[in-house]
C-alpha positions in Angstrom: 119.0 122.4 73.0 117.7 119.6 70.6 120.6 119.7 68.7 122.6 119.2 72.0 120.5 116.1 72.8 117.8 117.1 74.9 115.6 114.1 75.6 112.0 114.4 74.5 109.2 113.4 77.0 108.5 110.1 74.5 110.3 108.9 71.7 109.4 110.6 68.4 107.1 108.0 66.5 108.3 105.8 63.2 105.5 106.3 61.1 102.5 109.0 61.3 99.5 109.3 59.2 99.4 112.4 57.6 97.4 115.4 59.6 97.7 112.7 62.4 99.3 113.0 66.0 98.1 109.8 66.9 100.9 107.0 67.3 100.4 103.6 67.4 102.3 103.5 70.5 99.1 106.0 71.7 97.2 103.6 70.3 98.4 100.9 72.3 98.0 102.3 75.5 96.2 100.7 78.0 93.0 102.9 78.6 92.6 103.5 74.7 92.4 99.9 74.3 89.1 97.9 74.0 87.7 96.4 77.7 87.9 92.8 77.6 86.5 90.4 80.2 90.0 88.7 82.3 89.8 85.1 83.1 89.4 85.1 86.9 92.5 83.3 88.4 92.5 79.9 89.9 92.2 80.3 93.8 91.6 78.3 97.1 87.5 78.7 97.7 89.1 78.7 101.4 90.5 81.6 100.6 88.3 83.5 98.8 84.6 85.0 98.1 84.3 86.3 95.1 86.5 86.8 92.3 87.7 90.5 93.6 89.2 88.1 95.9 90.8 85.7 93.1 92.5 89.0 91.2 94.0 90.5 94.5 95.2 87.1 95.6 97.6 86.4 92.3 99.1 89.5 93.0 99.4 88.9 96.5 101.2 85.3 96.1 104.6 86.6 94.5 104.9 89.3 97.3 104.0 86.2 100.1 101.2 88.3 101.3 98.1 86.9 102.4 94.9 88.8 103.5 94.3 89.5 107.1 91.3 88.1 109.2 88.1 89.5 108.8 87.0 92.2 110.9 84.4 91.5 113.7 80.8 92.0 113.3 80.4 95.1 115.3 83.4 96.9 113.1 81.6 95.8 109.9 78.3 97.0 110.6 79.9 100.3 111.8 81.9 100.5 108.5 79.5 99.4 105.7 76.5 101.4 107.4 78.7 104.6 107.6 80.4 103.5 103.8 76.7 103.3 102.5 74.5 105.7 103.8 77.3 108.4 106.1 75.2 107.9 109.3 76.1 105.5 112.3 74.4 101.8 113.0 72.0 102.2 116.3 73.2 100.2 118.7 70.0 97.9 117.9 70.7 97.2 114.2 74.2 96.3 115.4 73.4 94.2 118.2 70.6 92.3 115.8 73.3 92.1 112.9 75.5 90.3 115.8 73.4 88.2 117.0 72.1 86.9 113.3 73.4 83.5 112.7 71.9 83.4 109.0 74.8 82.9 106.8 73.2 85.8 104.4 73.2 87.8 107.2 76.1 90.2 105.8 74.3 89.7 102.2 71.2 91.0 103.6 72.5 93.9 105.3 74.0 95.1 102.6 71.0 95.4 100.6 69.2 96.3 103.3 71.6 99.3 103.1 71.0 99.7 99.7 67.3 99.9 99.8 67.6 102.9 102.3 67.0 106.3 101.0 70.2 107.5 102.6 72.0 105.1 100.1 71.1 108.0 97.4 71.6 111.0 99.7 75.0 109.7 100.7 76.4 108.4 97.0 75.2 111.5 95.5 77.5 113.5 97.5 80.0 111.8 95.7 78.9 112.3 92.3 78.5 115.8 92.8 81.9 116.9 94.3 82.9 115.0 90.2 80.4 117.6 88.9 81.4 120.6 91.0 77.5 120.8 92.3 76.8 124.5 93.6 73.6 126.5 94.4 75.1 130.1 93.3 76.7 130.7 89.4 80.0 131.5 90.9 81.6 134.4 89.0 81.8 137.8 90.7 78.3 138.2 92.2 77.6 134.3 92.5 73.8 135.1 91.4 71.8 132.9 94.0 70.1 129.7 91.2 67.0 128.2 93.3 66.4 125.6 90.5 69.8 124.1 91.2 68.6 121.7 93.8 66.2 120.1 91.2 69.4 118.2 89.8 70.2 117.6 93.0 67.3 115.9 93.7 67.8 114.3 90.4 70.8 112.8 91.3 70.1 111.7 94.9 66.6 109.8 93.1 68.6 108.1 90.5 71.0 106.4 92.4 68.6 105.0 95.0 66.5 103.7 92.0 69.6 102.5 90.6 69.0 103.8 87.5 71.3 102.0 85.1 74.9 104.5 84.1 74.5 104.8 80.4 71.1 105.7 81.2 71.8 108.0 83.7 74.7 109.7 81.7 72.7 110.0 78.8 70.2 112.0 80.2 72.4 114.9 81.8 74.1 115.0 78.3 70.5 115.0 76.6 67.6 114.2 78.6 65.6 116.7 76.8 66.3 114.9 73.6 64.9 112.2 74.7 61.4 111.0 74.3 58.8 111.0 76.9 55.7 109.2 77.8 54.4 111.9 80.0 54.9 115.2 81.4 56.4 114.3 84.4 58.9 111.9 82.6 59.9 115.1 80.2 60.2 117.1 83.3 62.6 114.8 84.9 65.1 114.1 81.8 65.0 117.7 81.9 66.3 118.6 85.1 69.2 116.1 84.5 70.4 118.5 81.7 71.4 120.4 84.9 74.5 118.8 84.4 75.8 120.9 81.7 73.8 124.1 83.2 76.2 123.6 86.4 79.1 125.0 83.9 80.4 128.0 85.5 79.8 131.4 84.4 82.3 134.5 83.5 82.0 138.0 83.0 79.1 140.4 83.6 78.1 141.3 80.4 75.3 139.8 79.0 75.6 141.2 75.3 79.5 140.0 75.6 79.3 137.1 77.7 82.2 135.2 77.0 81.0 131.6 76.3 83.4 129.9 75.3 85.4 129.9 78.6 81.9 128.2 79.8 82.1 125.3 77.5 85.6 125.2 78.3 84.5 124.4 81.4 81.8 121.6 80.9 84.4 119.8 78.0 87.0 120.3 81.7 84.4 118.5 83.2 82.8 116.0 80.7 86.4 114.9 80.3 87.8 114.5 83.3 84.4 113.1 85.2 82.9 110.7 82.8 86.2 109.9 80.6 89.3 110.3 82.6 91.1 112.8 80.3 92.0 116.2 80.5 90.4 117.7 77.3 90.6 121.3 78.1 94.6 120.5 77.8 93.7 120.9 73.8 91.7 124.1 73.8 94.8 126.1 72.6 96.8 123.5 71.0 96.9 119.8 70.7 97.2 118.1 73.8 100.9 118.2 74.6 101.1 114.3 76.1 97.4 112.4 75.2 96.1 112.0 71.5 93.7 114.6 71.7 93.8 117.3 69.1 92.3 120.7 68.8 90.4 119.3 66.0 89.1 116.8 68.7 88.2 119.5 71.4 86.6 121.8 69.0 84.6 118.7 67.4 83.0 118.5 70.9 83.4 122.0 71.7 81.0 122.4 68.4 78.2 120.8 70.0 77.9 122.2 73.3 78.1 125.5 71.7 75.0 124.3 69.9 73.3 124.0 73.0 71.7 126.9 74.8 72.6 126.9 78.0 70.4 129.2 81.2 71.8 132.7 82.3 71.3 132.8 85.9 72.2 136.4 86.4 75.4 138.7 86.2 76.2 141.9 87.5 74.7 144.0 84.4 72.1 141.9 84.1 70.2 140.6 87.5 67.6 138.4 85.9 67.2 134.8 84.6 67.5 134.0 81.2 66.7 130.7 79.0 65.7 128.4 82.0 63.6 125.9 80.2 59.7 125.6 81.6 58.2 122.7 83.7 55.1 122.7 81.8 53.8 121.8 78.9 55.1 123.8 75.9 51.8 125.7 74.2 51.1 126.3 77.8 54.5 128.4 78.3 54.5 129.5 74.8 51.3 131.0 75.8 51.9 132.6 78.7 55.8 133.7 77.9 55.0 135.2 74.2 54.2 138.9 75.5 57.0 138.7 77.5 59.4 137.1 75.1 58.0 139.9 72.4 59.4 142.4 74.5 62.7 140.9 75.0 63.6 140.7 72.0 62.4 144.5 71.2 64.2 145.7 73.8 67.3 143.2 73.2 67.2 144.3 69.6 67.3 147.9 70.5 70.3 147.4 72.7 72.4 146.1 70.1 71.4 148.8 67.9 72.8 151.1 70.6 75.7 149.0 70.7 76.5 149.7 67.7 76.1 153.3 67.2 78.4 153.5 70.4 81.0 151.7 68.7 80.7 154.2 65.8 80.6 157.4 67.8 83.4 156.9 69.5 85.3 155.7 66.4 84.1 159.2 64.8 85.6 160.8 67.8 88.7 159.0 68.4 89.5 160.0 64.4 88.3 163.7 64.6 89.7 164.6 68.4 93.3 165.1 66.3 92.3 167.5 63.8 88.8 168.9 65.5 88.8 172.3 66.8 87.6 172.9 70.6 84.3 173.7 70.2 83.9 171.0 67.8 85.3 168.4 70.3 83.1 169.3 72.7 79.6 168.8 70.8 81.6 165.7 69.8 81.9 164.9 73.4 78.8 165.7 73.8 77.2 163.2 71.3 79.0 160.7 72.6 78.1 160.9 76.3 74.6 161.4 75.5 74.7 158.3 73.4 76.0 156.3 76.1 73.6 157.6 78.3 70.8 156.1 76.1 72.7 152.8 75.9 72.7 152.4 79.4 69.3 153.3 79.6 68.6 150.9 77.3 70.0 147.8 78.9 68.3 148.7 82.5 65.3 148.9 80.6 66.3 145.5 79.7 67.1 144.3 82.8 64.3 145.7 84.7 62.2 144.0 82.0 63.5 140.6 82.6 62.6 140.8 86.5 59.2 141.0 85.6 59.6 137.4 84.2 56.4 135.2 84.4 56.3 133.0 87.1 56.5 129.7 85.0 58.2 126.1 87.1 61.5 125.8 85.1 64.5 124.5 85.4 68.3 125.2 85.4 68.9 123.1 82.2 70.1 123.2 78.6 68.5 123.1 75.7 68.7 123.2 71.8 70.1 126.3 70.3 70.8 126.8 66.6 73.2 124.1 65.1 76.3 124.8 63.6 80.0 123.6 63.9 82.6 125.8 65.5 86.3 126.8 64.1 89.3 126.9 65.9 90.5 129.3 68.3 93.9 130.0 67.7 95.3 130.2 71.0 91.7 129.5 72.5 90.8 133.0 71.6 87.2 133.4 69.7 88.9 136.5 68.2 91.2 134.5 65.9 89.4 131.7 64.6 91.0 129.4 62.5 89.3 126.6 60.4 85.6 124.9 60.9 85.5 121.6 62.4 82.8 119.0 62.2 81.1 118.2 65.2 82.7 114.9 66.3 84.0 112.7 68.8 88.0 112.5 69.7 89.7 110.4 67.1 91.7 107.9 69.6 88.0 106.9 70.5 86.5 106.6 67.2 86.0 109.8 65.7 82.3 109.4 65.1 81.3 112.6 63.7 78.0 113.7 63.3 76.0 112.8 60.4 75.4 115.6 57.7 71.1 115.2 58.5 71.5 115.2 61.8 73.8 118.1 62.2 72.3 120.3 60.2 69.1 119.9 62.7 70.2 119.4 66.4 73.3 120.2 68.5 74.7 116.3 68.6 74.1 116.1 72.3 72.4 112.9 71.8 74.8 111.2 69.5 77.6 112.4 71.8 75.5 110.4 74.7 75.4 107.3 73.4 79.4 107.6 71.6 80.7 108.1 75.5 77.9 105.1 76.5 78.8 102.9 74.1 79.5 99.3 75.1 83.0 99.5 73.3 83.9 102.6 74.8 87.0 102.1 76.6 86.6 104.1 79.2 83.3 105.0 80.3 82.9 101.9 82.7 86.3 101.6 83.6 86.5 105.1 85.1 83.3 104.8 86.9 84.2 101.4 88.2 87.3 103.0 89.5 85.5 106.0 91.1 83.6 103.6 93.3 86.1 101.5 94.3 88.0 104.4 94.9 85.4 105.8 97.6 85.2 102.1 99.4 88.5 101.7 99.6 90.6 104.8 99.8 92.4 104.6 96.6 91.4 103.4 93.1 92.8 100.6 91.0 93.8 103.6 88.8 95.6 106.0 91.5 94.5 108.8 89.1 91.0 108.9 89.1 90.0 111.4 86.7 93.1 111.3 84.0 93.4 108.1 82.8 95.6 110.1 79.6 99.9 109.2 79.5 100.7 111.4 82.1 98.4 109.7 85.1 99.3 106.4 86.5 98.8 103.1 85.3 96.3 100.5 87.0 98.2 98.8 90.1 95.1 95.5 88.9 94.6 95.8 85.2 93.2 92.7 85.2 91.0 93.5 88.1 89.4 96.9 86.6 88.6 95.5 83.6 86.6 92.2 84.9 85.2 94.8 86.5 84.2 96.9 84.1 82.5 94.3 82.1 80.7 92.7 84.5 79.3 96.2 85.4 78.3 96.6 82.1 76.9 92.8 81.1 74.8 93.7 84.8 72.9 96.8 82.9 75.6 98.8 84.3 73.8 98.8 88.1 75.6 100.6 90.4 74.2 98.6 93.2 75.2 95.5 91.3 79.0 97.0 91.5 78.1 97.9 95.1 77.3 94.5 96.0 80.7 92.8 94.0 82.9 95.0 96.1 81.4 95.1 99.0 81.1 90.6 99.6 84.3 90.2 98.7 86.6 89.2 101.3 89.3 92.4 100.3 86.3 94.7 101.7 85.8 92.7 105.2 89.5 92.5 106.3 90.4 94.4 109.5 92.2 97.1 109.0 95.4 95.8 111.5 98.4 95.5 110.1 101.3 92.9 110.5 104.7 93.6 110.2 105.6 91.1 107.9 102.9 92.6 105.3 104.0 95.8 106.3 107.6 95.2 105.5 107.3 93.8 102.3 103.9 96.3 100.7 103.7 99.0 103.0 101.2 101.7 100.8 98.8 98.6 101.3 99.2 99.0 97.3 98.1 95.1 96.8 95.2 95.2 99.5 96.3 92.6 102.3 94.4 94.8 104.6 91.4 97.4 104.8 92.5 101.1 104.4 91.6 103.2 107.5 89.6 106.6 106.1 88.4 109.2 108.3 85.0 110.3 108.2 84.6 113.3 105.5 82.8 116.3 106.6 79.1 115.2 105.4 79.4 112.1 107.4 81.0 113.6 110.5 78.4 116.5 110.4 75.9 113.7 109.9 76.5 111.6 112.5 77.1 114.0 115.0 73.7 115.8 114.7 72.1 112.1 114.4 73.7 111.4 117.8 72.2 114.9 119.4 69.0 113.8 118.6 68.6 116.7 116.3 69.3 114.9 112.5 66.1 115.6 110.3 65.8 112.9 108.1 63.7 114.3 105.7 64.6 115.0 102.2 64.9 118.9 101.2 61.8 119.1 99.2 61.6 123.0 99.6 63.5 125.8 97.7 65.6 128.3 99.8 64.2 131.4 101.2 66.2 133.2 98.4 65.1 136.5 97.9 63.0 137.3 95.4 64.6 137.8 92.0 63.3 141.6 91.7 65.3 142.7 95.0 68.3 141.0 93.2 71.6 143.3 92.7 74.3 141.7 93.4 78.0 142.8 92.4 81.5 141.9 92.3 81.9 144.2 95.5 78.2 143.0 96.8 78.2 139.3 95.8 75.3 136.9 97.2 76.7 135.5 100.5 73.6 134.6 102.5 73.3 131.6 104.9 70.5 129.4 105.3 71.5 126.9 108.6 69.8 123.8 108.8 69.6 120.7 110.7 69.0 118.7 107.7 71.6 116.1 105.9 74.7 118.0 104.6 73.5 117.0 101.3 71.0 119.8 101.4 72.7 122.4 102.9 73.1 125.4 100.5 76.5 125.3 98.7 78.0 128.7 97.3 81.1 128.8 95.1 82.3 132.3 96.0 82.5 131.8 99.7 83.0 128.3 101.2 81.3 127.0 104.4 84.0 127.6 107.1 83.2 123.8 108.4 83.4 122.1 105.2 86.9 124.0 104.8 88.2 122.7 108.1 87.4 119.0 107.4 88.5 119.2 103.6 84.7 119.4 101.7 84.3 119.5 98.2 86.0 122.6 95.9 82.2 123.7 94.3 84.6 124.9 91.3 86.7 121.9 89.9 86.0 117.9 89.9 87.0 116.7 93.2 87.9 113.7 92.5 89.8 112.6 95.4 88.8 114.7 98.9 92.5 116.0 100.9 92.4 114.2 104.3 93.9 116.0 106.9 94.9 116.6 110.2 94.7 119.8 111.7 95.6 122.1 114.8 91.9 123.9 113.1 90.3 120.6 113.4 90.8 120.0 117.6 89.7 123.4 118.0 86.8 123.0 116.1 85.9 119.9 118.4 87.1 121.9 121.7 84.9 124.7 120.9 82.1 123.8 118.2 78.7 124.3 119.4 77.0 121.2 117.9 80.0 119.5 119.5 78.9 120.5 122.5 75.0 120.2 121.9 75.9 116.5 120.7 77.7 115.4 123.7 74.5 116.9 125.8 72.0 115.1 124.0 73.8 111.6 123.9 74.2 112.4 127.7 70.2 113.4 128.5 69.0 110.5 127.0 72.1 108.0 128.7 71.0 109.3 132.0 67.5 108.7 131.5 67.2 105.7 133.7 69.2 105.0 136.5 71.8 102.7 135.9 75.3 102.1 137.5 78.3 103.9 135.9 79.3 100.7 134.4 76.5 100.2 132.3 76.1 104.0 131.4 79.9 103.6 130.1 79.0 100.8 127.9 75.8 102.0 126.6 77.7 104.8 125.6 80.7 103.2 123.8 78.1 100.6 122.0 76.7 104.0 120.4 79.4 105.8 119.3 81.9 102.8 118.1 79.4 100.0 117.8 81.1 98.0 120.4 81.8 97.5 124.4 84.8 98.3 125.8 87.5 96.3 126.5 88.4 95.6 130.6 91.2 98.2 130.5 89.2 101.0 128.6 86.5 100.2 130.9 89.0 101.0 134.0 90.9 103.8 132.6 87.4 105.5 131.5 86.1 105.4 134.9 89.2 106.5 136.3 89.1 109.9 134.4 85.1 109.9 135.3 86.3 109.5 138.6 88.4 112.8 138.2 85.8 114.8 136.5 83.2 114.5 138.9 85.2 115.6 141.5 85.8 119.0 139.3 81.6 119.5 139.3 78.9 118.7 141.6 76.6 117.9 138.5 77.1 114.3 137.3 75.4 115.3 133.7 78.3 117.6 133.3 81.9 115.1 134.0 79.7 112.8 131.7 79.4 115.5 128.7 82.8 116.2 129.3 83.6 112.4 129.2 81.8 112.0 125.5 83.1 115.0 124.1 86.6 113.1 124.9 85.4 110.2 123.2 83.8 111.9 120.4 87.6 113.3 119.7 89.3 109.7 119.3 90.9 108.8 116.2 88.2 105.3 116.9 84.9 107.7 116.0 86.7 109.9 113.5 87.9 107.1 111.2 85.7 104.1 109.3 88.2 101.6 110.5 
């Protein structure tokens, strides 16, 4: 078919270094090259407030489009408070934003917003769908991991101290690395190493635990996450569209298998393993060294067994030919009674490992012994192929480790600050687009977590990469990206559209308007329970009621499935990866076992049931109505009260009219006045107005 003419996917390249895929055309693509700070384009100040605004508008001129007004005060409120922390505005704050006539009033709401602690709990969500965040290991049993929500934690505290990115980054990759000037610092870098521990886990063999489809998984992760490329595309062969070799993913792949990473448990062996201690070291050394001693007796002896398995049975398999009966039976025998013992000898094992000292740990990485890892032909361990120094992808520099400092740690560190780097190219422009991606509905780079040749090009190159260096000459603050994108005039548009506009761009692709988004589960959840009366808005601070790791057995036909209900935020509700929450299935939650990077929004028949027939529905449309009937008040201000709490505003004449109407109607279907106006709010709470930011 070549010789026929078949077209190739990209022209083949002019020149090529030797041993090199990399062209210069791959060179020359955009996200490979360095980020460079745009000049912000000459604009009206009439018609702008920041220079978001200046970048959107060029593009804007040639099309004749032109923004639309600004939304109202009680819309903004609604959207920014809902954008920021996933709860609803009272109808106080709202009616004291409106009624503010300081013109920072807007600035200072928004960092009033940012100074809440729901700021964290609500952004956090976000990072974790990237990291696939779950509280089980997944697999075939989905061993329950109480030390998960440590990272959690991590996270949630982080962003509302607005720890700087490279900082934050650095520490998942190699907070235990780092140096500490106290316990509780040490403790804390730690637990952000939970990042890589997250890695799901395979098999149920512990002496055979295939590892390498693990770090498959964090590289999957790492790549697509932090970089915007698909790395595990290179783990049989080189990447069939990006310049990313084996030689690349096997560089990287070299240092995380350098890295010892927690067993949380597996069906043939129900106990923790290698989850590093929250205490000083002599002080765990101490009290773990009898029970590491016998570990690695019983370990040892194990392996032994192993072994003399393997040879038995390779004695038998060559003398069941030629043996006579009797001899075939002892045979037999042996060889049953040998793998009698080796069974024996890994319960011993495991029953050992539930008598674990009760040490504070966490689920975390740390240091194992350093080498560099071959190739695996096909992305099989069982044919490796050459060694490869532990290094960085070659389109991004290639740093490799040097020869001192990989012949004593895992690289972990270096590989931190290579992907932090200021002249990294893509670092801070993919977490740039991430969050504009959650404000807005879409990103500047449609594809949010493959920036490689075969995802789509930035609709505002020019925009992205201002961006992007402003986020990093600002310490790389989130809350200082937060606060560009959020007073710029693009982000306070209504969201009504205008047929000319809508004739000439209508994907909104060049932002004349604000994107309705309906509310994601958390947020929906959320508000809904913070509406009953029943929210608690405390943090999680307390580990499930797991049970206790000695009653732990859990199989592949008997996996972990417990359920813990709580009225906290969604945040801290329990999140398995075998067996989804049904809710957060119906209103398209996160996928616990890939990068989310972009949540499905749909509209369901499953969805209107749920609302019809959901308890907390129903419990949420009795509370708002208790606490409206409180005082006596006429059915006009009742209705109002009501609309200013679930969509931040009063109704319009007509609403008003048609509201009481059907109020009308539904008190002549019940004597009890509490229950037409239940009925009325659970209509209200189904409108697309308090399902959508708008």
């Amino acid at each position: 078919w070549i010789a026929q003419g078949a077209k190739t996917a990209k022209p083949e390249p002019l020149t090529l270094a030797p041993g090199s895929i990399i062209t210069e055309e791959d060179r020359a693509y955009w996200a490979f090259q360095p980020v460079k700070r745009p000049v912000v384009p000459a604009a009206d100040p009439a018609q702008v407030r920041t220079p978001v605004d200046a970048f959107l508008l060029e593009k804007m001129r040639p099309a004749g489009l032109a923004f639309a007004p600004e939304a109202d005060r009680p819309a903004l409120i609604r959207r920014i408070t809902l954008d920021l922390t996933g709860l609803l505005p009272t109808p106080e704050e709202v009616a004291a934003f409106v009624a503010d006539s300081s013109p920072l009033a807007y600035e200072n709401l928004v960092e009033r917003l940012l100074g809440s602690p729901a700021y964290g709990e609500r952004w956090a969500r976000h990072w974790l769908d990237w990291v696939r965040y779950a509280d089980t290991a997944g697999d075939n049993s989905d061993y329950p991991i109480p030390q998960a929500r440590l990272y959690r934690d991590y996270v949630i505290q982080s962003l509302n101290d607005d720890l700087p990115y490279d900082r934050f980054l650095t520490e998942q990759l190699a907070g235990d690395l780092l140096p500490a000037a106290s316990q509780e610092e040490k403790n804390r870098q730690t637990i952000a190493t939970g990042y890589i521990a997250l890695s799901r886990r395979f098999g149920s063999l512990i002496e055979r635990y295939p590892w390498h489809v693990t770090i498959e998984d964090t590289l999957d992760n790492l790549g697509r996450t932090v970089m915007g490329l698909t790395l595990s595309c290179a783990r049989c062969h080189d990447h069939k569209f990006d310049p990313v070799t084996m030689r690349d993913y096997y560089g990287l792949y070299g240092i995380f298998a350098s890295t010892r990473y927690p067993q949380p448990g597996l069906e043939l062996f129900k106990a923790q393993h290698h989850f590093p201690p929250l205490i000083p070291e002599k002080e765990a050394a101490a009290k773990l060294a009898p029970f590491e001693k016998e570990t690695r007796r019983l370990e040892a002896d194990l392996t032994q067994r192993l072994a003399a398995d393997e040879a038995k049975a390779i004695e038998f398999a060559r003398l069941e030919k030629t043996a006579s009966l009797d001899e075939q039976r002892r045979l037999k025998g042996e060889l049953d009674r040998q793998l009698r013992r080796t069974r024996d000898a890994g319960e011993d094992l495991a029953k050992h490992l539930k008598k674990l000292p009760l040490i504070p740990a966490a689920y975390a990485v740390s240091e194992a012994a350093p080498s560099n890892a071959r190739l695996q032909m096909r992305g099989e361990p069982e044919r490796p192929g050459a060694e490869v120094p532990r290094k960085f992808p070659d389109i991004l520099g290639g740093h490799a480790l040097p020869a001192d400092i990989a012949a004593k740690t895992s690289g972990r560190l270096q590989l931190a600050q290579w992907i932090t780097d200021p002249k990294n190219p893509l670092t801070a422009r993919v977490i740039v687009n991430r969050v504009w991606q959650r404000h807005f509905g879409k990103g500047l780079v449609p594809t949010t977590s493959d920036f490689g040749l075969r995802g789509e090009p930035p609709t505002h190159p020019d925009l992205l990469d201002w961006l992007a260096t402003d986020f990093i000459r600002h310490g790389w603050s989130l809350k200082h990206l937060h606060r560009r994108i959020l007073t710029s005039r693009t982000w306070r548009m209504a969201s009504t559209d205008s047929a000319d506009n809508l004739a000439s761009d209508p994907g909104n692709t060049l932002y004349w308007k604000f994107n309705r988004q309906r509310l994601d589960a958390e947020s929906l959840r959320d508000t809904l329970l913070l509406l009953s009366g029943k929210l608690d808005l405390t943090p999680q601070d307390k580990p499930f009621p797991f049970p206790a790791m000695k009653d732990w057995g859990y199989t592949q036909h008997h996996p972990f499935k417990d359920d813990y209900p709580s009225n906290k935020r969604s945040i801290y509700l329990m999140t398995k990866r075998l067996t989804a929450a049904p809710y957060m299935q119906t209103f398209d939650g996160p996928d616990p076992n890939a990068c989310t990077a972009t949540r499905d929004s749909s509209v369901t028949a499953l969805q209107a049931l749920h609302f019809l027939n959901d308890e907390t529905v129903h419990t949420t449309a009795e509370g708002i109505v208790k606490d409206l009937l409180k005082t006596p008040r006429y059915n006009e201000d009742y209705l109002t009260r009501l609309h200013r709490q679930l969509f931040a505003r009063a109704p319009s004449t007509e609403e008003q009219t048609l509201l009481l109407t059907h109020l009308k109607t539904l008190k002549k279907q019940t004597p009890d006045p509490a229950k037409a106006w239940t009925s009325l709010t659970r209509s209200l709470l189904r409108t697309n107005e308090f399902l959508y930011l708008d």
